[in-house]
N, C-alpha and C positions, 0 to 999 in steps of 0.2 A: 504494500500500500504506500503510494507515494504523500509526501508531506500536506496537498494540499488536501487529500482524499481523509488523512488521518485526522483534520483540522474542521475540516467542513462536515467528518460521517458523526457517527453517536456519540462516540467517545473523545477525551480529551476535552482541554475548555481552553478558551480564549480571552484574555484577557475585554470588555466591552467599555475597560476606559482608555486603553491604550489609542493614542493617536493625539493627536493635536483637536477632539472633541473630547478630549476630557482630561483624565492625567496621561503624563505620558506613560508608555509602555515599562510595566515592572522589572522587566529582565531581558536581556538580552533575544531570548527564546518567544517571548512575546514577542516584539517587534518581527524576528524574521515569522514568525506565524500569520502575523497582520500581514508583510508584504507579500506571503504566500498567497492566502486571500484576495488580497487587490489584482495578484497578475492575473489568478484564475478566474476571476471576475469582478471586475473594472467598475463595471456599469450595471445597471437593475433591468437592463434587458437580458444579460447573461444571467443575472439570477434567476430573471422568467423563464427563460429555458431550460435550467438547469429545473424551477418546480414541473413544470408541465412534466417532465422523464420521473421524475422523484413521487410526485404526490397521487394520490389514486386520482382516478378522472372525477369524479364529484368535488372533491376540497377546489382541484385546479379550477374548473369551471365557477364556481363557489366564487374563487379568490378574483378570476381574468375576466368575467363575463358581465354585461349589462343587460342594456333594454332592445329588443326587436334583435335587427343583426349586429349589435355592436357599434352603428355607424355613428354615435352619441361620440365614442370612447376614440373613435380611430379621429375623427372630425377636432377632439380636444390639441391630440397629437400634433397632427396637422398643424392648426393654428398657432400652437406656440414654436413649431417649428419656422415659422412664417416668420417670425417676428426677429428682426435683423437690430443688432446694438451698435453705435460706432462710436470706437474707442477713442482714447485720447491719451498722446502717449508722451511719458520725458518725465514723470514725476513718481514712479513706484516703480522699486528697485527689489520685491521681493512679495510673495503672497501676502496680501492684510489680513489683519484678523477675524473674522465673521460677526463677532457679537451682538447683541440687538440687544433692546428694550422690549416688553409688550405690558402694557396696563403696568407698569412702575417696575415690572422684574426683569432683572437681568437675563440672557439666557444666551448659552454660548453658538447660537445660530440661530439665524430666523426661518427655521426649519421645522414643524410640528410633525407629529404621527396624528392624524385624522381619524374621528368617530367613527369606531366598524359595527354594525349591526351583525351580532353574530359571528366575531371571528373564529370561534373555535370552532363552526363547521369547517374550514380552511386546514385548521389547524391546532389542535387542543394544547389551551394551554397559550395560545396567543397572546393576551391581555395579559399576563404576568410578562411574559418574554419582552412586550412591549414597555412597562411600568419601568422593568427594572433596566431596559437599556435607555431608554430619555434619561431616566434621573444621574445613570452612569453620566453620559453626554452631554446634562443639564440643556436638553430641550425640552418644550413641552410637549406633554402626551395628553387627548382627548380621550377618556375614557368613557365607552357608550353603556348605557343604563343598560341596554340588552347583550350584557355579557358576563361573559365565566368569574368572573368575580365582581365582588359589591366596590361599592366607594372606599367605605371603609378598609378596606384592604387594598384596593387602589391606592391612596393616601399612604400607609405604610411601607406601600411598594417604591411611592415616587414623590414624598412629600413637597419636594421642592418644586415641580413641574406640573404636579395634575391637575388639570379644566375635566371637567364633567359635562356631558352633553344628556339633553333630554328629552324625550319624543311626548307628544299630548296626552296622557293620562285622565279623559275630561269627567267620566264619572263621579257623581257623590262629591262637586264642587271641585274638583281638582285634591281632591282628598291625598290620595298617592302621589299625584307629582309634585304636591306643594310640602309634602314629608319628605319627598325625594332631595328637593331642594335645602331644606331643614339639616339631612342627615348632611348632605355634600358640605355644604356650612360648618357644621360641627367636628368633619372629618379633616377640612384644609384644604378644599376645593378651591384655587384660585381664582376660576371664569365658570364661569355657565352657563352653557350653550344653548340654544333652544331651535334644532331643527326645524322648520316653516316648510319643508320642498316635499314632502312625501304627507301629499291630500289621499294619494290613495297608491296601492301597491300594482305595479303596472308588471308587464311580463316580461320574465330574464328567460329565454327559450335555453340557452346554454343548460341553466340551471334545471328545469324541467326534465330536458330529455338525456341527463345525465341520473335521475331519478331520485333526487334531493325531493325529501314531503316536507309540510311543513303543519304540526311541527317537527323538526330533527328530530331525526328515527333510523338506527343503524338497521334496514331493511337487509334479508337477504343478497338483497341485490348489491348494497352499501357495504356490504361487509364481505361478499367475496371483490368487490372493489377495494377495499382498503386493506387487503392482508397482501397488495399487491406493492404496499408499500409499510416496510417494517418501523421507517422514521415515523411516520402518522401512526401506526398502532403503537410504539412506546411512548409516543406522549397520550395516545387516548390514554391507557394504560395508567399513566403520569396524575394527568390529571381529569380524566373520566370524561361521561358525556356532557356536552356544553349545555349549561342550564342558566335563565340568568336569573342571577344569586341574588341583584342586589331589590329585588321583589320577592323576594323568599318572607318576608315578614307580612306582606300582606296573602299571600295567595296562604287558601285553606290546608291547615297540617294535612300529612300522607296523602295524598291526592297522588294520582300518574301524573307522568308530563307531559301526557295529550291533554288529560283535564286541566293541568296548569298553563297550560298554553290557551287552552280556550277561556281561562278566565283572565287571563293577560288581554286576547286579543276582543273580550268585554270592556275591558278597562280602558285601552290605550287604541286611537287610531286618529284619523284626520289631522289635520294642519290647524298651529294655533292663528287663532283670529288676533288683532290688533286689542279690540278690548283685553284678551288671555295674556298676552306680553305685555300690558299695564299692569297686569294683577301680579304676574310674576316679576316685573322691574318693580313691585313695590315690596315683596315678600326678600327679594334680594338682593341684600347692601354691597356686592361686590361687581366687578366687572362681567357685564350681560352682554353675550352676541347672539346675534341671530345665526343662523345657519341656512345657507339658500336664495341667498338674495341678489337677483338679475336687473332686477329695473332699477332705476333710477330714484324714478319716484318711491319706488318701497321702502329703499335706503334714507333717504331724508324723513320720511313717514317716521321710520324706525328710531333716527338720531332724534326727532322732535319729543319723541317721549323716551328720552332717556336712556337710549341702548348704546353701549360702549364701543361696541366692535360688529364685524359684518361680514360672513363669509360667504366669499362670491364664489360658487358652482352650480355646475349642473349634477350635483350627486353623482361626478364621477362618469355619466355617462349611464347607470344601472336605474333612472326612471323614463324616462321618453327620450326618443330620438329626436325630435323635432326641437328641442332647446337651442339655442345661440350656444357657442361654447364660452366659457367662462372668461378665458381670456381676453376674447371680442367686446364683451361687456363693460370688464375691467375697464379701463379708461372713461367712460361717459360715468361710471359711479364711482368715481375719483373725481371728477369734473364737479357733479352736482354734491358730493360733500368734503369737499375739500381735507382739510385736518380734521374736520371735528366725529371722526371715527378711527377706528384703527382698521385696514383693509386685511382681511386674510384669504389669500387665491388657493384656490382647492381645484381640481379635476384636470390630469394628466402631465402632474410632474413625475418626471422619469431623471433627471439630472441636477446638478447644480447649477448649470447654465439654465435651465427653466427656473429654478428659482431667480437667479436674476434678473431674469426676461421679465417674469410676474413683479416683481420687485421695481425694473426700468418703468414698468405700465403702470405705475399706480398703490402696488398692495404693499404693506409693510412686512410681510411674510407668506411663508407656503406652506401649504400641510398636503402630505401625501399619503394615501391608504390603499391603494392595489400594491403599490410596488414594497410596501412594507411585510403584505402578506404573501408577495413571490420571496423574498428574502426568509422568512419560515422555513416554506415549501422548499428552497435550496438551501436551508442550511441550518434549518431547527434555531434552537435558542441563540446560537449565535449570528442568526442573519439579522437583525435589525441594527445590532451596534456595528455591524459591518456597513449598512445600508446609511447609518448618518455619516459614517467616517467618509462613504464616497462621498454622499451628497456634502460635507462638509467640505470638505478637500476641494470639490470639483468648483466650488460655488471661492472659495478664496482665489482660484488658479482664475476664474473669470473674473472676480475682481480686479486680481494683477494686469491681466491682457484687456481691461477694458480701459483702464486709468485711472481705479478705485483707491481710493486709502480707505473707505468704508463702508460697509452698506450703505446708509444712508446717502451716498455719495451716486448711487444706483438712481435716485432720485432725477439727476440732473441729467444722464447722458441724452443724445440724440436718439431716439427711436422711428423705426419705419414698420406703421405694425399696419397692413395693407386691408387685414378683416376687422378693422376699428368698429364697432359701433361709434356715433356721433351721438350727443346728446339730440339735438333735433328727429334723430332717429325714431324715439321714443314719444315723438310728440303726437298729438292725436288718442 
């Protein structure tokens, strides 16, 4: 078994602060394990390849796939591939350093890990792997209500970095969501998110005809799939089937997880209304974003009553094909609220040059969640703190070659972003 095989398979561990994201490397023996890593894959496209071979066909699909045929996700791609930076050169003599601010916290890149809805169908046990490599790399991580572990344990995983994200709850007055938000408070929840883009659940066909039910059920079918890969059955194994935990206090003691899912999918569904994100920006006193937001107008809407932050996607690409992609957007709701939010671009960053592209456009950061769950899929616990180190690394080398001394300096370059929405666009 060669070095990089011995690094990337079950065994052996890697150091997930080693790198210029966090501390440097312990030992000499880390360091050459990290540069192992990086030659055998560079980029989070080589990770995708490397899960598609690795992960049974349901997790992959699970992890790579959207709404209709994909053309949401492939259209994202495109777009920010589109978008052309031009440098300026004679004053940076060496990579700068990434750091950002967001809502008063420091963080050593303005790189997030993005709300997953069920990551542990992908890969059990995801939402730990996630927790503990942000907090290693001091970025933040979005931890989604509907996952294998509660806040509370979230928080202990990632105290410095964790935002909580949360889906409508609307039942018995907002009963549960507004506890949800209660406990996230208590536990050192820094942000909290309130998804708006998922009114109703549209069709992922990958997902279907790969035989994923819902709710998650290791079906015959699923389970002579997944013994096809031994990584995915040791972390089942690890950490069991994905349940999410942090609703365990209200759904009825011993119950199945079909009946718990059906009293879940009682409780929680639709997109919150304007009045619901008053009631929730008055319940809580920290830093509120919304999640999902395309127009213009809905963004100003949103900052008029008190919302801190704003995150511009199209979910990645996984609800309707017909959406604008995100980064077309970006600029007209940068135009109409100037500073008085903090922007964060979401749907198909693959690099660090996409981060700074999103960053050139408008947003004060990027959060990424397909390419965090190929980095699983290729390389279990240790792919996420693999996957900041690229994208951190990749995102300083383009600040060097753009004419950067700092993020914020991303602000000013020249851009030619030719699928622009214009604010006038929106008019009517």
């Amino acid at each position: 078994m060669n070095a990089v095989n011995k690094i990337a398979g079950q065994g052996g561990k890697v150091s997930q602060q080693a790198g210029t994201t966090g501390m440097q490397p312990q030992s000499t023996r880390e360091a050459e394990e990290r540069l192992a890593l990086t030659r055998a894959f560079p980029t989070a496209m080589d990770l995708r390849e490397r899960a598609r071979r690795l992960m049974p066909n349901f997790a992959f699909e699970y992890m790579d796939g959207g709404a209709g045929n994909d053309t949401n996700i492939k259209r994202n791609w495109a777009a920010l591939d589109g978008v052309e930076l031009v440098p300026r050169y004679g004053k940076v003599a060496e990579p700068p350093p990434a750091e950002c601010t967001l809502f008063g916290r420091s963080y050593s890149a303005p790189i997030g890990i993005a709300p997953i809805g069920g990551p542990g169908t992908s890969f059990p046990g995801a939402e730990t792997y996630f927790a503990k490599a942000a907090q290693a790399a001091r970025i933040p991580y979005a931890l989604g209500v509907l996952s294998g572990i509660d806040v509370e344990r979230g928080a202990e995983l990632a105290p410095d970095v964790l935002w909580f994200q949360l889906y409508r709850f609307f039942r018995n007055e907002h009963k549960i969501g507004l506890d949800l938000t209660r406990r996230a408070k208590d536990a050192g929840a820094h942000v909290l998110i309130l998804t708006i883009d998922t009114p109703v659940r549209t069709t992922r066909p990958r997902e279907t005809k790969s035989g994923i039910v819902n709710p998650f059920k290791l079906t015959m079918r699923l389970r002579l799939d997944a013994l096809t890969s031994p990584r995915w059955m040791m972390s089942l194994a690890r950490n069991g089937i994905p349940r999410f935990v942090s609703l365990n206090p209200y759904v009825p003691a011993n119950i199945s997880l079909a009946d718990s899912a059906n009293f879940i999918r009682r409780e929680q569904g639709g997109a919150f209304t304007w009045e619901e994100i008053a009631r929730y920006r008055d319940h809580w006193k920290g830093p509120l974003v919304l999640k999902g937001v395309l127009h213009p107008s809905d963004a100003e809407r949103a900052i008029a009553m008190g919302v801190d932050g704003l995150f511009v996607t199209n979910h990645g690409g996984r609800q309707i094909e017909a959406l604008p992609t995100s980064i077309d957007t970006l600029p007209a709701i940068k135009a109409a609220t100037g500073n008085r939010a903090t922007l964060i671009f979401d749907s198909g960053v693959r690099s660090g040059v996409d981060v700074a592209r999103a960053i050139a456009c408008g947003a004060d950061c990027a959060f990424a969640g397909k390419s965090f769950l190929w980095s699983l899929g290729a390389l279990g616990e240790k792919g996420p703190g693999h996957l900041i180190h690229l994208y951190t690394e990749d995102l300083r080398a383009s600040l060097g070659q753009l004419g950067c001394l700092s993020v914020d300096e991303l602000h000013g370059l020249t851009v030619r972003h030719p699928g622009a929405w214009r604010l006038q666009d929106f008019a009517g």
